[in-house]
C-alpha positions, -999 to +999 in steps of 0.1 A: +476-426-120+490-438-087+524-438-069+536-453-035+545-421-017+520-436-019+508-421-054+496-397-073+464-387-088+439-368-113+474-356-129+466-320-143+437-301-136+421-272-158+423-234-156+396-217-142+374-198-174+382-163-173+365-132-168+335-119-182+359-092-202+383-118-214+413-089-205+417-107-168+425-144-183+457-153-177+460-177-210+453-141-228+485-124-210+507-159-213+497-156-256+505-121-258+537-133-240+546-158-266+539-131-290+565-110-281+590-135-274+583-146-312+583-114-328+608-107-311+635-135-302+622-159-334+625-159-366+594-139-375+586-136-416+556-113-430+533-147-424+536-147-387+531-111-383+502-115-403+489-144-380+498-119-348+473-094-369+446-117-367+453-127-331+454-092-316+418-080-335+401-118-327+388-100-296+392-067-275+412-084-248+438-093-270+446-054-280+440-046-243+463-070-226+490-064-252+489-026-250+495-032-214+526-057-218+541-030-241+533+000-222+563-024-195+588-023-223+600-009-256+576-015-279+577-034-316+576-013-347+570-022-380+580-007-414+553-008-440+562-041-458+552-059-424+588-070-413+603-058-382+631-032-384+665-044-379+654-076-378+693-089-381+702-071-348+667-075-334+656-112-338+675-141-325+688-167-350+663-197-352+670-224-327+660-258-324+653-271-288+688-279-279+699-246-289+672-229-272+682-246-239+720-236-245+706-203-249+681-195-215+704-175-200+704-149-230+672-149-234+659-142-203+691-113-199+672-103-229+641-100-216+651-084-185+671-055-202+640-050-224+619-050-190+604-019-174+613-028-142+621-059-124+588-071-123+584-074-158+615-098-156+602-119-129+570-119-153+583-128-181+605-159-168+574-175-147+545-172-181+538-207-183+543-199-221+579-192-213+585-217-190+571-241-219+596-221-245+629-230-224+623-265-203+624-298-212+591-304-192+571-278-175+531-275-159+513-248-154+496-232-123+470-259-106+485-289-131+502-319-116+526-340-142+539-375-142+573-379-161+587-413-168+625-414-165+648-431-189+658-449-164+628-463-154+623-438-124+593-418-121+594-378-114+562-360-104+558-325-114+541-301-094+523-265-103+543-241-119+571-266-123+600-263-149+624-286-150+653-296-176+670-336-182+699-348-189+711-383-188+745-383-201+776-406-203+789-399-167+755-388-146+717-385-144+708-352-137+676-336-132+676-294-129+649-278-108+646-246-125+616-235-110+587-255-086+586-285-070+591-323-081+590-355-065+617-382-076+615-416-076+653-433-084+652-461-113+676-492-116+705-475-134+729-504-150+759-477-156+760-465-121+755-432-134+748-411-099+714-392-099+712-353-093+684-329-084+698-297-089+681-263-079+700-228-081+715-235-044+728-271-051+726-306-059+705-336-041+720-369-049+694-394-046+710-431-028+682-457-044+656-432-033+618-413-031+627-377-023+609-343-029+626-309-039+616-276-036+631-242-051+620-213-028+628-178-029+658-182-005+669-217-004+662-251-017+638-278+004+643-313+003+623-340+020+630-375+021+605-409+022+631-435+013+668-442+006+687-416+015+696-382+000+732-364+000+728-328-003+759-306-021+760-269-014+768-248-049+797-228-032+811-254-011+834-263-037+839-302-019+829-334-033+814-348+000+778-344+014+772-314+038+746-337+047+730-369+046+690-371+050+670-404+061+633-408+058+612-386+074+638-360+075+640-329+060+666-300+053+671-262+039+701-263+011+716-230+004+746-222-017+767-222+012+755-254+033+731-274+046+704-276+080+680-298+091+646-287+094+632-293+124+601-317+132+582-298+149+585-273+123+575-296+093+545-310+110+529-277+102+525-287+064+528-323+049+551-312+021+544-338+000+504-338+003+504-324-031+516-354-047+479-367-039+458-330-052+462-323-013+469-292+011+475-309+044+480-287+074+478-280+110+476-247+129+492-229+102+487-192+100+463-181+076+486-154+059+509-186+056+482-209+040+470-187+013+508-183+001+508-219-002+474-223-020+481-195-044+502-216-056+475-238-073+448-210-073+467-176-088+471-142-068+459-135-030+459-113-006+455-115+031+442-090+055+464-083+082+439-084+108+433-119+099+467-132+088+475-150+124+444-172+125+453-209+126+444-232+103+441-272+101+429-295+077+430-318+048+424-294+019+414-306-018+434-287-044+412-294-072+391-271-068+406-242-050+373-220-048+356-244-027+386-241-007+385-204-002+348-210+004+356-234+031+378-212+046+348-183+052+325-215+073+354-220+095+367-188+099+352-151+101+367-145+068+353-127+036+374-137+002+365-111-024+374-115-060+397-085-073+418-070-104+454-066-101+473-036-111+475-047-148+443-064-153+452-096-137+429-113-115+436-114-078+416-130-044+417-107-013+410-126+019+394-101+040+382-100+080+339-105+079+327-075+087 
């Protein structure tokens, strides 16, 4: 497909296979996932515990990765019948979509207070599988989405991306819950005014091509064209705290609004991504590999190599070759690894 930002292309890319042992593949974690969510938030009958039997003994991975997801929480019991105990108090009513949307904050409470830990939670909520469960339209890690509006508009999805939309009577709005999209306004005929809204605020697009990013502490937004008015959460006013051009950019926060400086957004072309793109200059390594986990899965970064600058136009398609890139330009070793819980994980080392 292709987009003036220019465009977009190669929309979606595939996983990388798993390991040799099938326990490090993430698509096994993200289905035992969905199997407890079902078992335990759906309406689960003795047929779908008898499809979870055959799941969990199709292969050794399956019973390893789910002992280890229940080993993080209470575990599921069964009486001898094959029904869940309690399922009245246990299992939440069947939904349909709607009502599953109307219902995301419950759920993931849910899920939290069933949680070992907050890690679990933070888990839990990000699963592709889950993300899928409570958005209207979501990608997983390394996939790249192109959504047509009902407006005409166009909004581009990037990895890990969730998002929910709603036109209704009075307003077009678009909620970021988590990721990073790309917005291109359509003609609207009822003047209905178009929203981006992430956890810190709202981006109200003026006939405009804009990007939006959620981060851990604040909201990023970047404008091409048009112009964007951004609206704190918490500043309880109907007028912009601030009105972005092209080519400028800003942090939103609950509270208020800044601009980002130039010179600090030439480090990273925020919106190379909407071509399959990591575009940088003399960004520190440790900074980098943050950003290219994003589209590759878990890594870590030595220390003693986290300061080295790096520049270039970097293909996300294939996010090995990056990584292998990275060792003929800089006295680096990457080292495949194994997370805590089986996971897989890339550890960017100093060459020795």
């Amino acid at each position: 497909m292709s987009l003036e930002r220019t465009g977009v292309r190669d929309a979606g890319q595939a996983h990388a296979s798993a390991g040799s042992d099938g326990a490090a593949d993430p698509a096994v974690l993200d289905a035992a996932i969905q199997w407890r969510i079902k078992l335990q938030y759906n309406t689960a009958d003795a047929g779908a515990w008898q499809a979870f039997d055959a799941w969990l003994h199709a292969m050794p991975a399956h019973a390893v990765v789910w002992e280890r997801l229940q080993a993080l929480g209470a575990r599921l019991q069964r009486p001898a019948d094959g029904m869940p105990p309690q399922a009245a108090t246990r299992i939440l009513r069947q939904t349909g979509a709607a009502q599953v949307r109307r219902s995301r904050r419950k759920v993931l409470a849910s899920l939290g207070a069933l949680a070992a830990g907050g890690w679990m939670a933070w888990r839990l909520g990000e699963a592709p599988a889950v993300q899928q469960m409570l958005a209207d339209v979501s990608t997983a890690r390394g996939e790249r989405r192109e959504v047509r509006l009902p407006d005409g508009g166009t909004l581009v999805l990037n990895s890990d991306t969730a998002v929910d939309i709603d036109y209704g009577g009075t307003e077009r709005r678009i909620r970021l819950l988590a990721g990073e999209v790309y917005l291109i306004s359509g003609h609207e005929p009822l003047s209905r005014p178009l929203f981006v809204e992430t956890r810190d605020g709202r981006a109200q697009a003026l006939g405009t091509r804009y990007r939006v990013r959620q981060r851990d502490d604040y909201s990023e937004v970047a404008v091409d064209d048009g112009a964007v008015a951004l609206l704190p959460r918490d500043a309880h006013i109907s007028t912009a705290a601030l009105t972005l051009r092209p080519g400028e950019s800003a942090r939103l926060t609950p509270t208020g609004a800044e601009p980002i400086a130039p010179e600090a957004a030439r480090m990273m072309d925020g919106g190379a991504w909407i071509e399959g793109a990591l575009s940088v200059h003399d960004m520190p390594l440790d900074a980098f590999l943050r950003e290219l986990a994003r589209y590759h899965g878990p890594i870590e970064c030595d220390p003693a190599v986290a300061r080295l600058k790096v520049s270039g136009v970097f293909q996300l398609d294939d996010t090995r070759n990056v990584l292998a890139l990275l060792r003929q330009i800089l006295p680096v070793e990457p080292q495949a690894g194994r997370l805590w819980w089986g996971g897989r994980v890339t550890r960017v080392r100093a060459r020795g």
